[in-house]
N, C-alpha and C positions, 0 to 999 in steps of 0.2 A: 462526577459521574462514574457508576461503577457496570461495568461490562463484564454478566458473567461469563460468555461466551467470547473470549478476545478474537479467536482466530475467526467465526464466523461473523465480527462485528467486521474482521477487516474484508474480508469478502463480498459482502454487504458494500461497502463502501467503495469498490471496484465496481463492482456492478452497478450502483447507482451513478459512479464518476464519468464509468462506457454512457449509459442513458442518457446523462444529460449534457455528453459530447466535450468534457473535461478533457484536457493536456494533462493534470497532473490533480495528484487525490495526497491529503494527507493521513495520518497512522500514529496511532502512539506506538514506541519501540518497543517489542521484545525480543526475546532471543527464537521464541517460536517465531514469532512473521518475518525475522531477518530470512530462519531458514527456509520457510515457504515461499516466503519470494523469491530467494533463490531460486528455488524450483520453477517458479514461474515463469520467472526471467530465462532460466536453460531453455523452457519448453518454448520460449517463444510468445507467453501468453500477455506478457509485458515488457516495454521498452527497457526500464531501471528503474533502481533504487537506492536513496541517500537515506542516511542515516545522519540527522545534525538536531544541534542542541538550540530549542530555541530561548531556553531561562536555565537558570544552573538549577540541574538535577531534573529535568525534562527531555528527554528525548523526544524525535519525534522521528517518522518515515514520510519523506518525500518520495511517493509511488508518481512514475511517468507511465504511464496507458499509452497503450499499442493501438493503433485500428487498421484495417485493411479497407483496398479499397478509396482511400482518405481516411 
């Protein structure tokens, strides 16, 4: 599958993960969505994120979703 857009696929995939009331969304790794979740993460917009390998030469990102409220 080729994503021209990475960073808005992974945003995309937060937002669909809030909608359908997901704990945790997963990402393929780059070094841009590490550092924008960072940012996320500072602002508050999300709980965390891992960074683990699930097949050699596979990264992936384990995003944890925040919700307020419950």
């Amino acid at each position: 599958m080729s994503v021209t857009d990475p960073l808005g696929d992974m945003i995309t995939r937060i937002r669909n993960g809030q909608k359908a009331g997901l704990s945790k969304i997963t990402s393929p790794k780059s070094r841009l969505r590490v550092n924008v979740l960072a940012v996320l993460k500072k602002e508050g917009y999300i709980r965390d994120y891992q960074a683990v390998q699930d097949e050699p030469g596979k990264d992936t990102l384990n995003i944890e979703l925040k919700y307020f409220e419950g």
